[in-house]
TIGUTOR-308494 format. One line per field, with one value per residue (C-alpha): chain; x, y, z; residue number from 1. Coordinates in nm, 3 decimals, padded with zeros to 5 digits. Example, Ala and Ser with C-alpha at 12.3 -4.5 7.8 and 13.67 -1.06 7.14 Angstrom:
# TIGUTOR-308494
cadena A:A
c1 01.230:01.367
c2 -00.450:-00.106
c3 00.780:00.714
num 1:2
END
This chain:
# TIGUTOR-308494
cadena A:A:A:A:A:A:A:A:A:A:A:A:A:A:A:A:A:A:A:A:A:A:A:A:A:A:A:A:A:A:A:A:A:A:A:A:A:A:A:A:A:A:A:A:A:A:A:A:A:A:A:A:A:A:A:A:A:A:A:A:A:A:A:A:A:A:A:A:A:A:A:A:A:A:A:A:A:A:A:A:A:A:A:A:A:A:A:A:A:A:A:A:A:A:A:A:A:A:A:A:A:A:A:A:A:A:A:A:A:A:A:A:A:A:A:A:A:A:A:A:A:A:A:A:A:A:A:A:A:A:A:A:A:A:A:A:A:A:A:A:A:A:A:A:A:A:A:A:A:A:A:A:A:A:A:A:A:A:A:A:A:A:A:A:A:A:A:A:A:A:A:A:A:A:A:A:A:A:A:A:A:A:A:A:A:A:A:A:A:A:A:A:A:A:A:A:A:A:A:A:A:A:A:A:A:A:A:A:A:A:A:A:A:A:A:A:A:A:A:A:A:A:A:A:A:A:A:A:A:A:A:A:A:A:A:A:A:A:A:A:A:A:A:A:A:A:A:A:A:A:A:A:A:A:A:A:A:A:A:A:A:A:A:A:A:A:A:A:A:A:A:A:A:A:A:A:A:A:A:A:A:A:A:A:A:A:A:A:A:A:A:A:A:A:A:A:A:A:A:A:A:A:A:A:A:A:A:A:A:A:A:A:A:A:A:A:A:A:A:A:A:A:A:A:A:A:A:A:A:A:A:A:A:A:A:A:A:A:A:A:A:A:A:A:A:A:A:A:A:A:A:A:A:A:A:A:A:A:A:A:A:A:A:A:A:A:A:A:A:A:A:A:A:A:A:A:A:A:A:A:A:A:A:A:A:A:A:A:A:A:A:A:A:A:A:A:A:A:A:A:A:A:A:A:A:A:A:A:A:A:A:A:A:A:A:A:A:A:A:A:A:A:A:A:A:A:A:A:A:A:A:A:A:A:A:A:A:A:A:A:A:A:A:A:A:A:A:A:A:A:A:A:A:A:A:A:A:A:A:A:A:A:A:A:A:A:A:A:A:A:A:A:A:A:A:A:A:A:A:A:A:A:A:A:A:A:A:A:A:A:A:A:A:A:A:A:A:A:A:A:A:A
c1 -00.784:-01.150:-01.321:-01.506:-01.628:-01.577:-01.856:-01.872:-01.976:-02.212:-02.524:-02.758:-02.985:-03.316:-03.286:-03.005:-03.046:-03.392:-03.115:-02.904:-03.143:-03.325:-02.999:-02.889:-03.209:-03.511:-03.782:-03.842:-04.074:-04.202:-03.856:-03.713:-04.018:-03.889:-03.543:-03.675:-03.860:-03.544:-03.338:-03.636:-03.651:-03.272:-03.191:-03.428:-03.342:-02.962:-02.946:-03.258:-03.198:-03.130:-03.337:-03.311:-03.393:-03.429:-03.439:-03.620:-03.656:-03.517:-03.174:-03.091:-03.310:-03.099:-03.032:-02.677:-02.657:-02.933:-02.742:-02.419:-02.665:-02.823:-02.445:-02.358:-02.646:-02.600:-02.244:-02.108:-01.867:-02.033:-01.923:-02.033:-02.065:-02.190:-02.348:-02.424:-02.316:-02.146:-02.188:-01.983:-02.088:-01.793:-01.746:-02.029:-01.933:-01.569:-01.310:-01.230:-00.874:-00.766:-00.751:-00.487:-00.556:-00.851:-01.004:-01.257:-01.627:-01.690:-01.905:-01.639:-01.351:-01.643:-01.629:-01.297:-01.253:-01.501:-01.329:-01.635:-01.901:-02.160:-02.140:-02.364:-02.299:-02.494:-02.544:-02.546:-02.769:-02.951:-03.176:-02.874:-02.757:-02.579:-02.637:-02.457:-02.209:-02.054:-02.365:-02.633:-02.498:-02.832:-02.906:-02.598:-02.709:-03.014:-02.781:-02.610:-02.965:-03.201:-03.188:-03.285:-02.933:-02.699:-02.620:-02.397:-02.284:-02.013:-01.777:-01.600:-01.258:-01.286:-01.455:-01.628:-01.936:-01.939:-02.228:-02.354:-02.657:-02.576:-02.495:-02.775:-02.784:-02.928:-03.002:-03.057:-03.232:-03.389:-03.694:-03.807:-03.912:-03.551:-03.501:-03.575:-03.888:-03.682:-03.454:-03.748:-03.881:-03.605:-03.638:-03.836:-03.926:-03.949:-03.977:-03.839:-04.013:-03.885:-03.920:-04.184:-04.017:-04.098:-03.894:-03.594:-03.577:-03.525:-03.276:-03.101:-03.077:-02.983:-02.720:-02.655:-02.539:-02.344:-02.152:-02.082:-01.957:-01.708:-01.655:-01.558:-01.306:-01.553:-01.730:-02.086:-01.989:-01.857:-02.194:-02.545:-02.801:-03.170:-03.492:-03.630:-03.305:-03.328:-03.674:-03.589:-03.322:-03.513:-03.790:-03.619:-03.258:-03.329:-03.648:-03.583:-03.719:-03.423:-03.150:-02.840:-02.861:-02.951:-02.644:-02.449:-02.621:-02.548:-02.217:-02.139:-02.228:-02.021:-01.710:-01.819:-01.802:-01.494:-01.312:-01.478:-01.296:-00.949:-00.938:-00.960:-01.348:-01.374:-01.712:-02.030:-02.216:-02.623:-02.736:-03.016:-03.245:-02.983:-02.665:-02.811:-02.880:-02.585:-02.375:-02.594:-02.757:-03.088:-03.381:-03.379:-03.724:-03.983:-04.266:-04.499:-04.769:-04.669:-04.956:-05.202:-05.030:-05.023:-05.396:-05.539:-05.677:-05.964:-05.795:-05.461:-05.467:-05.215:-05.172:-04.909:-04.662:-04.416:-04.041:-03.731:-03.582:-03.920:-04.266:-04.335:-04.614:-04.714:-04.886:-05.140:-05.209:-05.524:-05.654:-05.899:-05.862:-06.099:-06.018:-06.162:-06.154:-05.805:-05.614:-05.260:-05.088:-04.723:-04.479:-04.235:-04.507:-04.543:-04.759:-04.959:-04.987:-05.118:-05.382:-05.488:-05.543:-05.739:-05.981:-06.032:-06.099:-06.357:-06.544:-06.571:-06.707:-06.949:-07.070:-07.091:-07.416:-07.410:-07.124:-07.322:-07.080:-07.221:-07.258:-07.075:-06.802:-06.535:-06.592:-06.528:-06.214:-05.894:-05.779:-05.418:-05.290:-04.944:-04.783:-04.496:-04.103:-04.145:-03.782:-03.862:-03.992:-04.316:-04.475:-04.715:-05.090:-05.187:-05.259:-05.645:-05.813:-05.621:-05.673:-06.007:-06.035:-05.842:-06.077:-06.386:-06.239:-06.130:-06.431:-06.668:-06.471:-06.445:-06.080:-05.994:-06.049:-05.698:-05.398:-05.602:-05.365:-05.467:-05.376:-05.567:-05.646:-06.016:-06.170:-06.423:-06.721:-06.593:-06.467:-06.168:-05.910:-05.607:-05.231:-04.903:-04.631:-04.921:-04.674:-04.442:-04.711:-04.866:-04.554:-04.471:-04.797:-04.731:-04.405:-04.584:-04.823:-05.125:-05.408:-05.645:-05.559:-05.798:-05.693:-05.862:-06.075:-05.883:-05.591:-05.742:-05.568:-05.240:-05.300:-05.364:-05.050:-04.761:-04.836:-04.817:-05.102:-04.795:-04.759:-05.062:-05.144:-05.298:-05.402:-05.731:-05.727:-06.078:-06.168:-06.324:-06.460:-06.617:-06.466:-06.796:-06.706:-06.368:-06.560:-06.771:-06.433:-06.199:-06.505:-06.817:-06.980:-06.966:-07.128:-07.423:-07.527:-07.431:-07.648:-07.906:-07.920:-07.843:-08.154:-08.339:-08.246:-08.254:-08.492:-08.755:-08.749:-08.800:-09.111:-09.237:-09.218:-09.391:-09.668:-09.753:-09.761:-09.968
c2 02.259:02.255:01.923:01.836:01.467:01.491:01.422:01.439:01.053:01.054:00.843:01.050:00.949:01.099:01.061:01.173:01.494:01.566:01.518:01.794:01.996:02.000:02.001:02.287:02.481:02.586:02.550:02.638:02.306:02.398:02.507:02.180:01.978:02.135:02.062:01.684:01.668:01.749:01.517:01.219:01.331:01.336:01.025:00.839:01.026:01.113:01.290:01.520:01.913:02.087:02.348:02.702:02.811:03.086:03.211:03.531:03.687:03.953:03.972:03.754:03.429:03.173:03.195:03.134:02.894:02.718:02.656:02.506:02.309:02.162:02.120:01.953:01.682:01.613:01.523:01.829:02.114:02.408:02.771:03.136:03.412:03.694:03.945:04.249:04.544:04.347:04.568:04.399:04.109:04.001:03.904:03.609:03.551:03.577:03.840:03.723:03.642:03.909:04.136:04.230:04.064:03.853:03.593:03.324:03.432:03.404:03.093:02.903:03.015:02.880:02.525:02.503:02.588:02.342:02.079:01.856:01.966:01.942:02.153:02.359:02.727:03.004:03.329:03.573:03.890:03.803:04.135:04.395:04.333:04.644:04.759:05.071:05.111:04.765:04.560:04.396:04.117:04.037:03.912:03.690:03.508:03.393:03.142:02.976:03.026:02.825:02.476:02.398:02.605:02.555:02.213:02.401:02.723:02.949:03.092:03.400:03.309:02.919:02.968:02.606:02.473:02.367:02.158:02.389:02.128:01.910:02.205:02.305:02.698:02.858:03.254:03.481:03.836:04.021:04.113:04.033:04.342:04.407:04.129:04.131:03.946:03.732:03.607:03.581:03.343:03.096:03.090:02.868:03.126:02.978:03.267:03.286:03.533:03.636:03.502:03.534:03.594:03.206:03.097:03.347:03.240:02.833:02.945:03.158:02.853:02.599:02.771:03.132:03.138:02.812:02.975:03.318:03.137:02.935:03.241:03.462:03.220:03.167:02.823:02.723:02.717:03.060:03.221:03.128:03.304:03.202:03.221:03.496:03.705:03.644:03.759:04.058:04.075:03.983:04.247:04.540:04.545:04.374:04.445:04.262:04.012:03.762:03.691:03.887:04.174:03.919:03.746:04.022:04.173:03.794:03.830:04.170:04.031:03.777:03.984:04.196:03.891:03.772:04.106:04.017:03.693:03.848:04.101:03.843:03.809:03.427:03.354:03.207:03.508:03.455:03.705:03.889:04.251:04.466:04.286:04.288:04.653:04.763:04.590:04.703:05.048:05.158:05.009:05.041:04.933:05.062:04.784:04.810:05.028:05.225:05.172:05.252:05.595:05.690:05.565:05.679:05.992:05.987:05.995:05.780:05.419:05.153:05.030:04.709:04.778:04.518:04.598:04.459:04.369:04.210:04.335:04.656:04.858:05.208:05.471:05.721:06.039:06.265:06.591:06.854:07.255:07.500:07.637:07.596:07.209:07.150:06.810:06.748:06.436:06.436:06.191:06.095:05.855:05.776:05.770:05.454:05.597:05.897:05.754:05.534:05.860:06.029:05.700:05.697:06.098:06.011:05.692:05.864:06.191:05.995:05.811:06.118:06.166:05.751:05.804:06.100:06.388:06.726:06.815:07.131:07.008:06.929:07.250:07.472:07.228:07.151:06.827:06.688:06.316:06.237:05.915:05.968:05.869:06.186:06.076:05.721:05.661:05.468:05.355:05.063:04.922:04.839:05.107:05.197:05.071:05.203:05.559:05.562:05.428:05.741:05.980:05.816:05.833:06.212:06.271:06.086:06.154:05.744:05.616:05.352:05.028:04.965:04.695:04.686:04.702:04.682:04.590:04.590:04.856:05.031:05.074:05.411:05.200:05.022:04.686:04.561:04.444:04.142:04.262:04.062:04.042:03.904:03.639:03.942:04.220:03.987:03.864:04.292:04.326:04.073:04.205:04.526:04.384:04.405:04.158:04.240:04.232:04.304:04.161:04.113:03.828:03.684:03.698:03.396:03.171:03.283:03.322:02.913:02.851:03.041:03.109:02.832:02.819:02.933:03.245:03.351:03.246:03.550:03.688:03.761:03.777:03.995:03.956:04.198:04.198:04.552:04.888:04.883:04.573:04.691:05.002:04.732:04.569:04.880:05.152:04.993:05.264:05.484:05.124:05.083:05.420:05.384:05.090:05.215:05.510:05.271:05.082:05.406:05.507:05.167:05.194:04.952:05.173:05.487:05.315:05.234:05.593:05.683:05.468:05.554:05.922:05.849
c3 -01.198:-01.192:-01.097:-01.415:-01.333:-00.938:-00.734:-00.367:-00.340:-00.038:00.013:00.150:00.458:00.522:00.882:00.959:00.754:00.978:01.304:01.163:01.068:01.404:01.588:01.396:01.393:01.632:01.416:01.083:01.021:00.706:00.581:00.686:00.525:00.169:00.218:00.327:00.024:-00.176:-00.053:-00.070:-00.427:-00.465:-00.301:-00.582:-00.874:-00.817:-01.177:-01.058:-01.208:-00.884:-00.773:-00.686:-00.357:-00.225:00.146:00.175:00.548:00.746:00.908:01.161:01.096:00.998:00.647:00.574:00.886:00.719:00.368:00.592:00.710:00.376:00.308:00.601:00.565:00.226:00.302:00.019:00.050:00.118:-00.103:-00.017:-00.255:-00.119:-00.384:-00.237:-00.423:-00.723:-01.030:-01.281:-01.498:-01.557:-01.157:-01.233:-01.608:-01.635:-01.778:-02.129:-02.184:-02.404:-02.106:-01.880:-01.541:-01.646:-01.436:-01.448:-01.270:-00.884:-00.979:-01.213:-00.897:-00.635:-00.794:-00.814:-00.425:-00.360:-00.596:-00.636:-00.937:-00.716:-00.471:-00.186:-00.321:-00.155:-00.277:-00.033:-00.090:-00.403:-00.397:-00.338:-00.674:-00.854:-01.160:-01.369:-01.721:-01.681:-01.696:-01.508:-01.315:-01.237:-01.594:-01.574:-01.315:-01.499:-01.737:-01.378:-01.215:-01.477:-01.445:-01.834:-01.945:-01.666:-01.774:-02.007:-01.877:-02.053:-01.843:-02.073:-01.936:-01.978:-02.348:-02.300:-02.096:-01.763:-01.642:-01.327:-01.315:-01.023:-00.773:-00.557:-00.556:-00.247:-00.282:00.047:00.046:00.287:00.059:-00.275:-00.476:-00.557:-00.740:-01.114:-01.206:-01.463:-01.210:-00.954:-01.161:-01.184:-00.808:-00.540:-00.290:00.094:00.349:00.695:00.933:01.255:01.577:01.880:02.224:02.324:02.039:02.050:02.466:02.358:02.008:02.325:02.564:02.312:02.077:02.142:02.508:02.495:02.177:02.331:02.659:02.469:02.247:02.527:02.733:03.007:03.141:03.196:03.613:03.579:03.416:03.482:03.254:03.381:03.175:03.304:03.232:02.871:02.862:03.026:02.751:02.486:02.561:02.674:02.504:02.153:01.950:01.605:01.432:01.420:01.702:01.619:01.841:02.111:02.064:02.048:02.357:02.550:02.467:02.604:02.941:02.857:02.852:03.122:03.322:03.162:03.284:03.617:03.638:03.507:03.773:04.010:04.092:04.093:04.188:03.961:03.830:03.813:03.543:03.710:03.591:03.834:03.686:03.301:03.357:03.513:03.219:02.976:03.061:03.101:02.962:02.559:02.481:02.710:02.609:02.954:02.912:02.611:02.424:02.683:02.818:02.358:02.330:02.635:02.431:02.120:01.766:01.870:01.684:01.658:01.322:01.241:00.969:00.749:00.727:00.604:00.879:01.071:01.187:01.384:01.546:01.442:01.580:01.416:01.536:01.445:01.536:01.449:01.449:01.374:00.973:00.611:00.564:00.524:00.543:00.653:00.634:00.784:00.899:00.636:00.439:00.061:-00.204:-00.109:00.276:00.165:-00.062:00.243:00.420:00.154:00.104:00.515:00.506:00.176:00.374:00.748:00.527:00.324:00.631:00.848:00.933:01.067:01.279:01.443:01.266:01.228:00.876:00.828:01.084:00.824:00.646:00.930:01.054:00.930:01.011:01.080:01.070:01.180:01.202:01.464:01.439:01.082:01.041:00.912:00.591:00.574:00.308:00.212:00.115:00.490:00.673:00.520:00.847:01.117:00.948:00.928:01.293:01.352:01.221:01.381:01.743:01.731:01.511:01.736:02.089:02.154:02.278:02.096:02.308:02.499:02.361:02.045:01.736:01.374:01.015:00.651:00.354:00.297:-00.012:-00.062:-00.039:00.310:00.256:00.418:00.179:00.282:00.315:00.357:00.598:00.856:01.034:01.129:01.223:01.396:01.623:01.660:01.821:02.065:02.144:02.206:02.476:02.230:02.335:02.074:01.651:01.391:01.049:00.738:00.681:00.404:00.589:00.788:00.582:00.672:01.076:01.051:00.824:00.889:01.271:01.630:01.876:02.094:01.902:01.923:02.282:02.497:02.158:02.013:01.675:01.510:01.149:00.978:00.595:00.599:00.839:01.017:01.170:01.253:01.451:01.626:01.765:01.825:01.913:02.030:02.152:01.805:01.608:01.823:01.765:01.410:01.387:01.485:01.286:00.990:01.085:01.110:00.752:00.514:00.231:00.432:00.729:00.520:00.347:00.643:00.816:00.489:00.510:00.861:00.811:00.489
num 1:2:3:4:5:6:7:8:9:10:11:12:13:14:15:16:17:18:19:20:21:22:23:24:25:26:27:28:29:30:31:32:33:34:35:36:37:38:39:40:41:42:43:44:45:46:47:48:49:50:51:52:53:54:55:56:57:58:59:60:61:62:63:64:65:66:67:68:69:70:71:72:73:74:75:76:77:78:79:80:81:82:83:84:85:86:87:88:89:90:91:92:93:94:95:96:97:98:99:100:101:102:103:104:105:106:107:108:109:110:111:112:113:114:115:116:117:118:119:120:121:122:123:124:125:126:127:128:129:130:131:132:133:134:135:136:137:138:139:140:141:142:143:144:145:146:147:148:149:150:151:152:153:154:155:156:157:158:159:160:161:162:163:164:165:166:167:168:169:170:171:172:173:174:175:176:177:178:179:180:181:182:183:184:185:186:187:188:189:190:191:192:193:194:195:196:197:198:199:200:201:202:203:204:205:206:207:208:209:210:211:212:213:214:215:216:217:218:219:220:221:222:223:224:225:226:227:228:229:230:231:232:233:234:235:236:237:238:239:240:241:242:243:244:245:246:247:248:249:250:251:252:253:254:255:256:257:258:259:260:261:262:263:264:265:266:267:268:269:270:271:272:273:274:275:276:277:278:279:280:281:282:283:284:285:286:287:288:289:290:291:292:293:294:295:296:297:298:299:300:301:302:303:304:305:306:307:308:309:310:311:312:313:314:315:316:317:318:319:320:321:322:323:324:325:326:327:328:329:330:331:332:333:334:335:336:337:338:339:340:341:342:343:344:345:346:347:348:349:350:351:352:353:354:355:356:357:358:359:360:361:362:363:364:365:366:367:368:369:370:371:372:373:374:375:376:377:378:379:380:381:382:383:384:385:386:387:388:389:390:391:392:393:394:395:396:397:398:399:400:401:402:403:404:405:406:407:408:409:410:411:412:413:414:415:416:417:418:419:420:421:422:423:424:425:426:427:428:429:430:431:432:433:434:435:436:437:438:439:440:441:442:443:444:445:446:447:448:449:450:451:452:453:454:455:456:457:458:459:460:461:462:463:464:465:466:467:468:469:470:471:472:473:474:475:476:477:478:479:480:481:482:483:484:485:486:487:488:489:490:491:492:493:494:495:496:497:498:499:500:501:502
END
């Protein structure tokens, strides 16, 4: 029986949505301000079209717990559908009835679960959406999806409209270029990036060890995990940008300790380094002085990369051999990568006489470039800068300056273009140990929006619109001689020279 006039009833209160909201989740401010906003909006208009979010962010980072949530202060049932790998059509529009085993679509069986019309439904996985011989389901969705036609959506198996208008739809994906661009567009996009160490250490005090304690049988007086363990957890056992391995991780000692306690070992257990490591294993991530022992030669640069599941740091390797005036690139990178390479190769060549390079020095060498971990595909528009710093450290015989890290894409004649993802790269670099970050200007904007003073704390952050004044940050010593040679060489100096000699 599907609830065709049922409502859920509930008044809803502005402040006591913020409580659950905050007591449910660490964070997430501006996420919480939009929600806010919805339900100010909702609470005057209650026959407001409801909108289409959707949470985009890596895994981890609260987006399912974040639609239970939503549900949970607006005083609604809640329905999960999760989406990944659906290939058939008929799964969100219905079987019709002439068929042998037919059934109504996940969203018409959804409703009637919930049995209220307007429900919280969440759809799980937006971007890992199949598609093959039985259709697209993608393109279904964008009838349920749009709020100007879902006021009468046509299930195949029900044959008559259903007004979908008064459920709020939440979507989840981990990134967005899967998603078709119709179905993008139907969607209000509100990304979730990962989490600095600070913040992952109070979402571990206040929700993640009190849950795996109760999970695992055991008692606050029976396990005692201090701050300082969890950072040693956080940094050496879990690298990620959300908190699901360190949950997971938490409650393994959990259970060790639970064992503990059934063979007959009653006392309080103080999680310290020894114990974590001798439940756990060796150290996992080695973060302490990584970067300097890989930089501590010319032609070693660390560059900051964007992935699905959170930011990361990357290394870039160069060196020169005598040959014919070869170029290798290697590592597992694509297309984009590689052209990043050839415009750093085509600026440090066209500037070589500047940066103090003999002329016939990349005809008689062959040059490598190799960005480590082959195995990994990389790929991306953000990697122009740290390339060309590369080449002008081997080339030049400068080290890099220590716990510097870098992000941003070149163009032939020099200028430093803006890239995304900054929020993540940005937190990867400071679980690295970097101290130093050169990012595009542009990218300004985004540093002051999207990250805390907290974040960045112990951070300097360099912007640069042009790679010359990227060399003055990460290579001092090759831009004061390159200044002065480019003072030595402007059209005003060469008139000059002229006129003297004249």
């Amino acid at each position: 029986m599907l609830p065709w006039a049922k409502t859920s009833g509930v008044e809803i209160e502005i402040p006591k949505a913020k409580e659950i909201l905050d007591t449910d989740h660490y964070d997430l401010e501006k996420v919480k301000d939009r929600i806010l906003d919805y339900l100010s909006v909702r609470r005057l208009k209650p026959n407001m079209k409801g909108p289409i979010l959707c949470f985009v962010g890596p895994p981890g980072v609260g987006k399912t717990s974040l639609g239970k949530s939503i549900a949970r202060a607006l005083g609604r049932k809640f329905v999960r559908l999760s989406l990944g790998g659906v290939h058939d059509e008929a799964e969100i529009r219905g079987h019709r009835r002439t068929y042998i085993g037919a059934l109504p679509g996940q969203i018409i069986q959804g409703i009637r679960r919930a049995e209220t019309k307007d429900p919280v439904f969440m759809l799980d996985e937006i971007d890992k959406v199949g598609r093959d011989f039985r259709g697209d389901p993608a393109s279904a969705l964008l009838e349920a999806l749009d709020p100007e036609q879902n006021s009468s959506f046509r299930d195949n198996y029900l044959d008559v409209t259903f007004d979908l208008s008064k459920v709020l739809f939440i979507t989840t994906a981990n990134m967005l270029d899967p998603i078709a661009e119709p179905l993008r567009d139907r969607m209000e996009i509100i990304e979730l990036q990962g989490y600095s160490e600070e913040e992952k250490l109070h979402i571990a005090v206040r929700y993640l060890v009190p849950r795996q304690v109760d999970e695992n049988g055991i008692t606050a007086e029976q396990i005692e995990f201090p701050e300082d363990a969890l950072r040693y957890v956080i940094r050496h056992y879990t690298r990620e940008a959300g908190v699901r391995s360190l949950e997971r991780t938490i409650g393994t000692i959990c259970r060790k300790q639970a064992r503990r306690l059934a063979e007959g070992k009653t006392e309080k257990l103080v999680v310290t380094q020894e114990i974590i490591q001798e439940f756990l294993g060796g150290i996992k991530i080695r973060t302490e002085g990584e970067i300097e022992e890989r930089t501590e030669r010319p032609g070693v640069a660390v560059g900051l990369a964007w992935t699905p599941s959170g930011g990361d740091v990357l290394f870039v390797e160069a060196n020169a051999m005598k040959g014919k005036g070869g170029f290798t690139m290697t590592g597992q990178i694509g297309q984009v990568m590689q052209e990043s390479m050839q415009a750093a190769l085509t600026w440090v060549r066209s500037n070589a006489a500047q940066l103090g390079i003999a002329e016939n020095f990349f005809a008689d060498h062959d040059i490598h470039m190799h960005v480590p971990a082959g195995a990994i595909p990389k790929d991306g528009p953000s990697a122009g800068v740290t390339m060309a710093t590369t080449l002008v450290s081997l080339l030049t015989g400068h080290r890099i300056r220590p716990l510097l890290a870098m992000t941003g894409e070149i163009t032939l004649s020099g200028n430093v273009l803006p890239v995304g993802g900054i929020k993540e790269k940005v937190l990867a670099a400071k679980r690295a140990g970097v101290t130093h970050v050169i990012l595009p200007a542009e990218n300004k904007m985004n540093v002051e929006e999207d990250l805390t003073k907290e974040q960045i704390e112990n951070l300097t952050v360099h912007y640069v619109k042009t790679i010359d004044e990227a060399l003055r940050v990460s290579l001092p010593a090759v831009a004061e001689s390159t200044a002065a040679k480019m003072l030595s060489t402007t059209p005003a100096a060469a008139h000059d020279k002229a006129f003297a000699q004249a």
